[in-house]
C-alpha positions as CSV (number, residue, x, y, z in Angstrom):
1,X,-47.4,40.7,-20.1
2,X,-46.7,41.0,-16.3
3,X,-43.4,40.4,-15.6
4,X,-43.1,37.5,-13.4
5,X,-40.8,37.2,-10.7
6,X,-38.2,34.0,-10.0
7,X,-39.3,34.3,-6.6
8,X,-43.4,33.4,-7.7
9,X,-42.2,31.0,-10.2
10,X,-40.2,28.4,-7.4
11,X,-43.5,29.2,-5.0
12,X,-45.7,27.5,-7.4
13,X,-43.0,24.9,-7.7
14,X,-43.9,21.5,-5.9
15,X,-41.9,18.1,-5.1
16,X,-43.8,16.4,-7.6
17,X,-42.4,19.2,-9.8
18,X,-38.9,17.9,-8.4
19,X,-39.0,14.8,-8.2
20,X,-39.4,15.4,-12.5
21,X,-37.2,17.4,-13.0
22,X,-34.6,15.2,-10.6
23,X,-35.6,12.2,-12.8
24,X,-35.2,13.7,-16.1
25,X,-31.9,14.7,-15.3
26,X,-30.4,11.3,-14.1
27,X,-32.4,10.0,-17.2
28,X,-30.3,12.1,-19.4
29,X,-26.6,11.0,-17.3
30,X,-27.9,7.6,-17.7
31,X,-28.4,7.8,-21.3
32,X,-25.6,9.8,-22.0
33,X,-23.2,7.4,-20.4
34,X,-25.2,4.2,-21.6
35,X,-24.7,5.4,-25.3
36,X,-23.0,8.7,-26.2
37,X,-20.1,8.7,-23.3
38,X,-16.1,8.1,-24.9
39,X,-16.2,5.0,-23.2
40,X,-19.3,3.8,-24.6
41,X,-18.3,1.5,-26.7
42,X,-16.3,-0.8,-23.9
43,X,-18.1,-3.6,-22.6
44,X,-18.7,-4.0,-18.7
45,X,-21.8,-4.2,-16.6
46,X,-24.6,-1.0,-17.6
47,X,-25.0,-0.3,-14.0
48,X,-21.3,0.3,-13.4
49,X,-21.4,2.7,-16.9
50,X,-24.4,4.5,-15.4
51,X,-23.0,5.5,-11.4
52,X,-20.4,4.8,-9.1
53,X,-23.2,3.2,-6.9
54,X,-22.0,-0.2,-8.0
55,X,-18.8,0.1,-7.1
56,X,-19.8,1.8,-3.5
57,X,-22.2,-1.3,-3.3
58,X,-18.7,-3.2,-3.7
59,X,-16.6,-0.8,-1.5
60,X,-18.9,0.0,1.4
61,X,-21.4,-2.7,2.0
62,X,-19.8,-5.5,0.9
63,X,-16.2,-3.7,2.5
64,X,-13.8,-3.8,-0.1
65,X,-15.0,-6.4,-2.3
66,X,-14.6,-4.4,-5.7
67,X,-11.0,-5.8,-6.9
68,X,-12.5,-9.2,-6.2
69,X,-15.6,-8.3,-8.3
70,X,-13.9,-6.9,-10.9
71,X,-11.6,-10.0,-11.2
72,X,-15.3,-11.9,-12.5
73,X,-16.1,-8.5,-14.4
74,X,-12.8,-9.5,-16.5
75,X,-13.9,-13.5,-16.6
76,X,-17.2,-12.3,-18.1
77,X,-17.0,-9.4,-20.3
78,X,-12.7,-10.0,-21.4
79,X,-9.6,-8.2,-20.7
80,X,-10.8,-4.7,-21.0
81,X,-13.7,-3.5,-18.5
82,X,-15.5,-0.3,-17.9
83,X,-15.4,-0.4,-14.0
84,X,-17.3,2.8,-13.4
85,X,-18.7,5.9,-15.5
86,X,-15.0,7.5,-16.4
87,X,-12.8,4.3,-15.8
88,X,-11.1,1.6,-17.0
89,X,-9.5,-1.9,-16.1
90,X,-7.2,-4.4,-18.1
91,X,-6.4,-7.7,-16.9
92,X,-3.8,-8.5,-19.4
93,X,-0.4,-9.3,-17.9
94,X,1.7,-8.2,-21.5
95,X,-0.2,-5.0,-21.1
96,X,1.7,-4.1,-17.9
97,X,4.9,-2.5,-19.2
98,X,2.7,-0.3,-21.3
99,X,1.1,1.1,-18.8
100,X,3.4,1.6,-16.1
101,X,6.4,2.9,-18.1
102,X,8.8,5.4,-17.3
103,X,8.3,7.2,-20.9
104,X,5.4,9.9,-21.2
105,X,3.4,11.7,-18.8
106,X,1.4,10.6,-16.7
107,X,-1.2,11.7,-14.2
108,X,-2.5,9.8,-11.5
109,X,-6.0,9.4,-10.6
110,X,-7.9,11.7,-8.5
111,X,-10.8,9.6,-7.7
112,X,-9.0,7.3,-5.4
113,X,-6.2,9.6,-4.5
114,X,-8.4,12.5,-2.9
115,X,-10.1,10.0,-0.9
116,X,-6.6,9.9,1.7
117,X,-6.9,13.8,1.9
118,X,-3.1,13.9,1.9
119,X,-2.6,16.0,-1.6
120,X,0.8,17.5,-0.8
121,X,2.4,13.9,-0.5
122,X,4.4,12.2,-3.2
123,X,2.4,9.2,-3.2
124,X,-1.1,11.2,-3.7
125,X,0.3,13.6,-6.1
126,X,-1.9,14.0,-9.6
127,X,0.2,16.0,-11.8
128,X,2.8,14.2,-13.5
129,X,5.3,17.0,-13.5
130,X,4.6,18.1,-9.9
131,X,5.1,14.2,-9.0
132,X,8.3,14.0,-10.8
133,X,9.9,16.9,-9.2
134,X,8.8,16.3,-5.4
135,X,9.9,12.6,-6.0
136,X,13.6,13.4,-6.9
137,X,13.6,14.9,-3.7
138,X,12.7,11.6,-1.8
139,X,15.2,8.8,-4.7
140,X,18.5,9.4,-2.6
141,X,17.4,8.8,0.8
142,X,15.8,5.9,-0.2
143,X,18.4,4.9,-2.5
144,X,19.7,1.4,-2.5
145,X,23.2,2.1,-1.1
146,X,21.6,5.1,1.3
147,X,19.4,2.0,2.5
148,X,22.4,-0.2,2.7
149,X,24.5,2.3,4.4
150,X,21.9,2.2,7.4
151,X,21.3,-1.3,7.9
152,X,23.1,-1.2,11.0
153,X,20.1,0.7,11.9
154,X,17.6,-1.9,11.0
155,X,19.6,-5.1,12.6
156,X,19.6,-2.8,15.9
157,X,16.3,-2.9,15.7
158,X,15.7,-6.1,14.7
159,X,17.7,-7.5,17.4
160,X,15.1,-6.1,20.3
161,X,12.4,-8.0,18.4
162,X,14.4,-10.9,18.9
163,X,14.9,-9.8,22.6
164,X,11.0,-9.8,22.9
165,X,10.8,-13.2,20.9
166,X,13.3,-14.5,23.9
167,X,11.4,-13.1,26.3
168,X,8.3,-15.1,25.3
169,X,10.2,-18.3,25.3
170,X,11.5,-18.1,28.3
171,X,7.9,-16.8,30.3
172,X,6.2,-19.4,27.8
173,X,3.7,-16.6,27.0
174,X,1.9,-16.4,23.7
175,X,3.2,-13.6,21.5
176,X,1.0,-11.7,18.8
177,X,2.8,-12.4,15.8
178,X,1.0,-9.4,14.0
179,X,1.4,-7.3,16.3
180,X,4.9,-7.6,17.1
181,X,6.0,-7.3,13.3
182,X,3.4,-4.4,12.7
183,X,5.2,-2.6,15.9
184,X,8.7,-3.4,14.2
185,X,7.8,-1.9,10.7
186,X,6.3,1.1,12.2
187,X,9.7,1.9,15.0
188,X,11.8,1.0,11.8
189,X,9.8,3.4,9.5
190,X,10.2,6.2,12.7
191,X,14.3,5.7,13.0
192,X,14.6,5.3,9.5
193,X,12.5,8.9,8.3
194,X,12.9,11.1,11.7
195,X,15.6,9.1,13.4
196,X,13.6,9.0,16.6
197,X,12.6,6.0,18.6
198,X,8.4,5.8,19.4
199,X,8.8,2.4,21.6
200,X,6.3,0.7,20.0
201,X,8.3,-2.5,20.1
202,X,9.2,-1.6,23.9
203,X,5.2,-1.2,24.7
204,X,4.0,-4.6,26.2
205,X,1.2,-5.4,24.0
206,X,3.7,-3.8,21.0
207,X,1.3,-1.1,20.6
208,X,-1.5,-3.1,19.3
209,X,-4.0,-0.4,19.0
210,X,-2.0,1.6,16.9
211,X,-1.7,-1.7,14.6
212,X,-5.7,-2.1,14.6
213,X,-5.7,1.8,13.6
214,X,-3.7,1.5,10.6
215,X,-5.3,-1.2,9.2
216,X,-8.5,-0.2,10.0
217,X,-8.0,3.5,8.5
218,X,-8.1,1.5,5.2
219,X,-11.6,1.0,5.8
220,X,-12.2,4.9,6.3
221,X,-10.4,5.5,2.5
222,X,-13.3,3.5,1.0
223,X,-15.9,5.3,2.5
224,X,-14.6,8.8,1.8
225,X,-14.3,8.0,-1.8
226,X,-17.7,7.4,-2.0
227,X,-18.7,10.6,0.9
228,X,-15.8,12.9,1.1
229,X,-16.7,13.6,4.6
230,X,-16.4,10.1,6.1
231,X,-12.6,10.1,7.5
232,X,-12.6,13.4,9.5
233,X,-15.8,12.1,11.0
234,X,-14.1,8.5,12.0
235,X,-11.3,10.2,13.3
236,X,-13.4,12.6,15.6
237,X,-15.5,9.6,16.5
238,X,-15.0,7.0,19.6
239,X,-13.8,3.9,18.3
240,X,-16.9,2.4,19.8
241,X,-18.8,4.1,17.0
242,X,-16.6,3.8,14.3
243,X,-15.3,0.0,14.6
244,X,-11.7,1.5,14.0
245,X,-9.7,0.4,17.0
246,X,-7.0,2.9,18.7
247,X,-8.2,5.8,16.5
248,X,-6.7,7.7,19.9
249,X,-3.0,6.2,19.7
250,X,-3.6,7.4,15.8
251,X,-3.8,10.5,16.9
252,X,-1.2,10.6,18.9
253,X,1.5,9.2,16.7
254,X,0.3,12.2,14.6
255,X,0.4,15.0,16.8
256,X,4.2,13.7,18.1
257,X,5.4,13.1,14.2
258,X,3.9,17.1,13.4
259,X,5.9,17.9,16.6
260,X,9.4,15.9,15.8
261,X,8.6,17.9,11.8
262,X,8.5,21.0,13.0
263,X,11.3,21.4,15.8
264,X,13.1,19.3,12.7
265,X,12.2,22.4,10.7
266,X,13.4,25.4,13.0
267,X,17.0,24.0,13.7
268,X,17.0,24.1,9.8
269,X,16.1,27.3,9.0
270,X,16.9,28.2,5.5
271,X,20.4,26.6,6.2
272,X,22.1,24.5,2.6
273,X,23.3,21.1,2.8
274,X,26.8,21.1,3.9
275,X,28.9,19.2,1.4
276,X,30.7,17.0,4.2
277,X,26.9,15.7,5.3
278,X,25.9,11.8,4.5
279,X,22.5,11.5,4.0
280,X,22.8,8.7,6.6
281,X,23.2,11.4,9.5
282,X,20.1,13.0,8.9
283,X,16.3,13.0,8.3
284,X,14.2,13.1,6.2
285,X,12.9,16.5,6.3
286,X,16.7,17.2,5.9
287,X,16.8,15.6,2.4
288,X,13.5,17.7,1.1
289,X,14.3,20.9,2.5
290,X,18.3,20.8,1.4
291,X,16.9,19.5,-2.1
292,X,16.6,21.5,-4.9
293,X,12.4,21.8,-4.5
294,X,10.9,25.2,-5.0
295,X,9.7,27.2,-1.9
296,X,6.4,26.0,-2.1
297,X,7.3,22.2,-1.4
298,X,9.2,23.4,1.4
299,X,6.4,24.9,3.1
300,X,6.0,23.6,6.8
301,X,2.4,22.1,5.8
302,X,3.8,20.6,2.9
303,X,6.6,19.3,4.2
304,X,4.5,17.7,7.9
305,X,2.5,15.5,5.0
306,X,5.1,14.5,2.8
307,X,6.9,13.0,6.1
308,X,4.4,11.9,7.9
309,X,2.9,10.3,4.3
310,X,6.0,8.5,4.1
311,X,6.0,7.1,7.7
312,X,2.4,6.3,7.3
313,X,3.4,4.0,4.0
314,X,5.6,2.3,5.3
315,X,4.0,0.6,8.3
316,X,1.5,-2.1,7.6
317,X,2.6,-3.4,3.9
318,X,5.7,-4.7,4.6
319,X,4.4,-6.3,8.3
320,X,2.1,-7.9,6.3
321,X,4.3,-9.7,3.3
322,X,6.3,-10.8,6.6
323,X,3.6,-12.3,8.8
324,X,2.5,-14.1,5.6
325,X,6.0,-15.4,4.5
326,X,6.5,-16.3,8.4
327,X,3.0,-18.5,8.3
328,X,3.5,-20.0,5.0
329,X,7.7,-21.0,6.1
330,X,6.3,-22.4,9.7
331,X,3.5,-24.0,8.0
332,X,5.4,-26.1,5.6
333,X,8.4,-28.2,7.6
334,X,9.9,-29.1,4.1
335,X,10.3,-25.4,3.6
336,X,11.3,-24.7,6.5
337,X,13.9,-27.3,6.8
338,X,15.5,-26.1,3.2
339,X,15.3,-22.6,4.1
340,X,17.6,-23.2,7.5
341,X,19.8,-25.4,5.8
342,X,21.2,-22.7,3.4
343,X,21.3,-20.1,6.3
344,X,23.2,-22.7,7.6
345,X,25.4,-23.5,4.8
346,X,26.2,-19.4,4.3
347,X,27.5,-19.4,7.7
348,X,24.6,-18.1,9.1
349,X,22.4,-15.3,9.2
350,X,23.5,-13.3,11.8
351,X,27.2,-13.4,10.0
352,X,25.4,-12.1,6.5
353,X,25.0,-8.2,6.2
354,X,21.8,-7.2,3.6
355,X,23.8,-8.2,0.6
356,X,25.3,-11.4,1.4
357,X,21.6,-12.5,1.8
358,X,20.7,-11.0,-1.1
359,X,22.9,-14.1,-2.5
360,X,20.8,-16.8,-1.4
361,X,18.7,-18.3,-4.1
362,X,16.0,-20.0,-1.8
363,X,15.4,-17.4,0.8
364,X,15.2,-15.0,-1.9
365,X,12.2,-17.7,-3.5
366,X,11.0,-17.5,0.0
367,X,10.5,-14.1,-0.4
368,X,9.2,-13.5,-4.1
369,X,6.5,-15.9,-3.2
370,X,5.5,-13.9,-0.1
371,X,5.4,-10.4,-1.9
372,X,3.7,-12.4,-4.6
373,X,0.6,-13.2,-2.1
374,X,0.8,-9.8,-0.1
375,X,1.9,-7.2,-2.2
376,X,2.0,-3.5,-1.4
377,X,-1.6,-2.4,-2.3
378,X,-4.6,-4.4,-2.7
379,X,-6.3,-1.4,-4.8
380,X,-5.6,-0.9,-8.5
381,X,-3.4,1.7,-9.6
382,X,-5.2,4.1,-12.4
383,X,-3.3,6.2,-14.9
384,X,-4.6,8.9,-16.9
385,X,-2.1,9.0,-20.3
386,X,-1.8,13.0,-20.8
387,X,0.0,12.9,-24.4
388,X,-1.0,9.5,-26.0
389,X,-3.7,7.2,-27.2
390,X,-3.4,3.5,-25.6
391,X,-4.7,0.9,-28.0
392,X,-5.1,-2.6,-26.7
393,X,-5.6,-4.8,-29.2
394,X,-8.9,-3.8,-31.1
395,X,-9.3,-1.2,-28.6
396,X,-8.3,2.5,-28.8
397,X,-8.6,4.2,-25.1
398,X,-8.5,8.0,-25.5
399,X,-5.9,9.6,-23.7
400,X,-6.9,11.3,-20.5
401,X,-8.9,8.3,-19.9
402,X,-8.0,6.9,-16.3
403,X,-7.0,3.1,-17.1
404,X,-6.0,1.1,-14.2
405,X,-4.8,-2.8,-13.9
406,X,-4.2,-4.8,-9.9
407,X,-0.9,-6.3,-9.1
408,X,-2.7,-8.3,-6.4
409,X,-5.1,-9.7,-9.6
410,X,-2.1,-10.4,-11.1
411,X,-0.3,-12.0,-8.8
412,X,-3.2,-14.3,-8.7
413,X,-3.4,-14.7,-12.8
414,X,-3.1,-18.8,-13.2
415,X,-2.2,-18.3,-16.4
416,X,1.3,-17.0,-14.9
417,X,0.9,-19.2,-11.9
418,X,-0.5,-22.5,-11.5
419,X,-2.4,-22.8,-8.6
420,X,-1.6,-19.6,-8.0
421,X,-3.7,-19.1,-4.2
422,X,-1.0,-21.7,-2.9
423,X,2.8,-20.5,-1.2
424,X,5.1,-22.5,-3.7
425,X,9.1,-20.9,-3.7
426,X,10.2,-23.6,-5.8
427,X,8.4,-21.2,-8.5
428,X,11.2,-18.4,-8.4
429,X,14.3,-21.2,-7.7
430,X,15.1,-21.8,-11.3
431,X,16.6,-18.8,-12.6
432,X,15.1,-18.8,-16.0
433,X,11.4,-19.0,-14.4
434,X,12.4,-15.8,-12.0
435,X,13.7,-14.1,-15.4
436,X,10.5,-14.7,-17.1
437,X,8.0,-14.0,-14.1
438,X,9.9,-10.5,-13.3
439,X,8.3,-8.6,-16.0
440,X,4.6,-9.1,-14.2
441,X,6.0,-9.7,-10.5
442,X,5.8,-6.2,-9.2
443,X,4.8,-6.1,-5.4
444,X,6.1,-2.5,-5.4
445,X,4.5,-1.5,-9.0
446,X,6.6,0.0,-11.6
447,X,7.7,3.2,-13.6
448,X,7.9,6.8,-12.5
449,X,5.6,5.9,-9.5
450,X,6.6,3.1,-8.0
451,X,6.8,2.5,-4.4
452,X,9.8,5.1,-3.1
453,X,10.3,2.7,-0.3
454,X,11.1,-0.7,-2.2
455,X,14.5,-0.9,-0.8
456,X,14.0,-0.5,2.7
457,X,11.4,-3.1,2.5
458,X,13.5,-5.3,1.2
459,X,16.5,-4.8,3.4
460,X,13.6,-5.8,5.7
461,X,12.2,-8.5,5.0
462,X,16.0,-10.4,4.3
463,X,17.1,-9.2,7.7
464,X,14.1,-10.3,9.5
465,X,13.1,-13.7,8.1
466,X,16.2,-14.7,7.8
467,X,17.3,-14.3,11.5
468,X,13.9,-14.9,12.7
469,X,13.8,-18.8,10.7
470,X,17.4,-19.5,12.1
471,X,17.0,-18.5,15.6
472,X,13.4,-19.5,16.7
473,X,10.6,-22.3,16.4
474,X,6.8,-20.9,16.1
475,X,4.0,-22.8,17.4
476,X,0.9,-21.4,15.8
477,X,-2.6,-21.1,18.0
478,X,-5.5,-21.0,16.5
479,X,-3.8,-19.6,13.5
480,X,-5.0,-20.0,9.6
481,X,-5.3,-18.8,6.4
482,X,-7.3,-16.2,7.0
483,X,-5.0,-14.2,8.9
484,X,-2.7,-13.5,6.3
485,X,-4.3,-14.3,2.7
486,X,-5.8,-10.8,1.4
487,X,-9.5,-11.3,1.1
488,X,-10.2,-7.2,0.9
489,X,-9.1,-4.0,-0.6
490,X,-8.8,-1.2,2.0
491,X,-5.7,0.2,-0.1
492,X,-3.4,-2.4,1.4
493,X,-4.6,-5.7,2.1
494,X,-7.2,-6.6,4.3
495,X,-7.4,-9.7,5.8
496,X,-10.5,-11.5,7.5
497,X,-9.1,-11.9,10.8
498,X,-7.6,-8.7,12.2
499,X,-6.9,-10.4,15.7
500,X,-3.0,-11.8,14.9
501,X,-1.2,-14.8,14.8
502,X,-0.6,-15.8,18.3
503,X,2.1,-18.3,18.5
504,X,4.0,-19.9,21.8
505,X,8.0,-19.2,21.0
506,X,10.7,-21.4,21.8
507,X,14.8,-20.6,21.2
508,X,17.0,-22.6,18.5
509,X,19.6,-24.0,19.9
């Protein structure tokens, strides 16, 4: 027999021959995944089983739609879905604890977590045991008392907000509400992590590009889950293309944060922590490169996206729980009222350091309810069990299985609150409610990956609202709903009206 070549045998190959070959192969994923896959036997829609095409539909077209979706999904088909070919979702608020525990190891999932192209940050960090070791580097600077330590820090800057607030009282100009807070939490994030000052709250317009750029970048995460190449495109591209405002300033902020890292860096050299050096005096590239990290997390690239990561994390979730808690407060007089009276009583807010606040039982409400409605992440968080079997009632999910639940879905569960889409304190007042709600309120998640940030946020948002309610009267324009309830999932929360709250500002006498 003439041998024949591979060359003659693809010649004589035609599309038709392709197109066969190409359909008996997706016939055999399909059919594989419909029927012989581990996850087979979980219920959830076929199409979702079959290709992550559903959830792109979700993600992409619809923009950020697929929490929302899968919220029905759980209405439909129970408390255990099969959200896409390898994934799952429980919408069981007892089942929380299990899964976000502090025992075990646990990896995070790389479908979601590669889409940021960050992979030498805490936050996008798979492997458990790589996680675990980079994130005792980051605990003490973000500690409580570190936190507490450099409040001064935060009231400095919180007082030049105020400045700008009086500013727009007495030029009776509107002020961007959004904006303003969004250039606080980013100038705050700055001081805090590189002790510099970036003037965002100095700029006129606070920096309101940069603001449209970070939450507009959410947008670029769900299209480069689905085509890995999307985000480097969008930031290459003119916003004009792209719909992502201030890509530019983006830029910008990036190239001066690498800068800041690196001259950060060289003073260092390979120099030890002295032993008469507070945390509070330094950075934080001080606090990773003095840790006890192996070489390889101290490497410059390493070390520029850990820091800038961090920075990055920090400035649109927290502006967002504020502007909403700030809407909701203004929006209700009754609230509003109550919420000035015990400022009042405690001898005011500007007497009260972080933990004097931290006293008050109704601004404390006020709060709970706001991260309740605008937690950190909009997105569910998937875990992949490494050295156990979850069961869930009847159900036995095979370890390395990545198995994800939605604090936002949660937060939204009317089995846990009634009416649950409306701003209500009085649900955290009664101390006995608070106790029983804390296991499921997590605005910052839970276990060995929570949010490393949770306490400077919350020094935030006690400072802030609290001097803000006492000290000035809002007068919304054209303001609603839908400029601070989440109606998206770009990672953090999207909202449908990106353009601010625009109130006129008057002084409290």
């Amino acid at each position: 027999m003439e041998n024949v070549q591979p060359a003659q045998i693809f010649s004589n190959l035609s599309w038709k021959h392709v197109a066969v070959a190409l359909a008996a192969y997706f016939a055999c994923v399909a059919l594989y995944r419909l029927y012989l896959h581990p996850l087979a036997k979980f219920p959830g829609p076929k199409l979702a089983a079959i290709t992550r095409l559903y959830e792109g539909y979700y993600d992409a077209v619809l923009d950020g739609q697929y929490t929302f979706k899968i919220e029905k999904l759980h209405k439909k088909y129970g408390p255990v879905v099969r959200i896409s070919p390898h994934e799952l979702h429980v919408s069981d608020p007892a089942f929380f604890e299990t899964l976000y525990t502090r025992e075990g190891r646990w990896d995070k999932y790389a479908w979601a977590q590669d889409a940021f192209g960050f992979p030498f940050t805490v936050v996008h960090t798979l492997a458990h045991d790589v996680h675990k070791r980079r994130r005792a580097a980051l605990n003490p600077y973000f500690s409580k008392a570190n936190v507490s330590r450099r409040q001064d820090s935060i009231k400095s800057l919180m007082e030049k907000l105020c400045q700008r607030f009086n500013a727009a009282a007495e030029s009776r100009e509107e002020v961007n509400l959004t904006h303003a807070l969004g250039a606080f939490a980013r100038d705050l994030s700055i001081s805090y992590i590189l002790r510099k000052d970036y003037g965002n709250l100095d700029a006129k317009d606070f920096n309101a590009s940069m603001n449209k750029t970070v939450m507009g970048l959410g947008k670029a995460w769900l299209l480069r889950k689905h085509a890995g190449w999307a985000t480097p495109l969008i930031l290459c591209l003119p916003s004009t293309l792209t719909g992502v405002d201030g890509t530019a300033a983006f830029r910008t902020f990036v190239g001066t944060a690498k800068q800041d890292i690196d001259d950060t860096m060289a003073k260092l050299g390979s120099r030890e922590k002295p032993t008469d050096t507070p945390l509070t005096s330094e950075t934080l590239v001080h606090s990773i490169m003095w840790s006890s990290l192996p070489d390889c997390d101290k490497a410059p690239d390493r070390v520029r996206q850990e820091v800038t990561g961090v920075l990055g994390a920090a400035f649109e979730s927290t502006a967002a729980a504020m502007r909403l808690i700030l809407y909701y407060v203004y929006s209700n007089p009754a609230i509003l009222d109550r919420l000035r009276a015990e400022l009042r009583n405690a001898g005011g807010a500007q007497t009260l350091d972080w933990s004097g606040l931290e006293q008050l039982p109704y601004l404390t409400a006020v709060l709970y309810e706001g991260l309740r409605l605008s937690p950190g992440l909009a997105t569910r968080s998937a875990r992949v069990p490494l050295d156990r079997d979850l069961v869930y009632g009847r159900w036995l999910i095979p370890r390395g299985t990545p198995v994800g639940m939605t604090t936002l879905l949660m937060h939204r569960d009317e089995r846990l609150y009634p009416d649950p889409l409306r701003f209500n304190p009085e649900r955290w007042v009664d101390s006995a409610s608070r106790m029983k709600l804390d296991k499921t309120f997590v605005p910052f998640s839970r276990g060995t990956r929570n949010c490393v940030g949770m306490q400077l946020a919350w020094a935030e948002l006690y400072l802030v609202i609290a001097n803000i309610v006492q000290r000035f009267d809002f007068k919304f324009v054209k303001a609603g709903p839908e400029d601070v309830m989440p109606v998206a999932d770009h990672f953090i929360v999207g909202m449908a009206d990106n353009d601010g709250i625009r109130a006129l500002v008057s002084r409290r006498s």
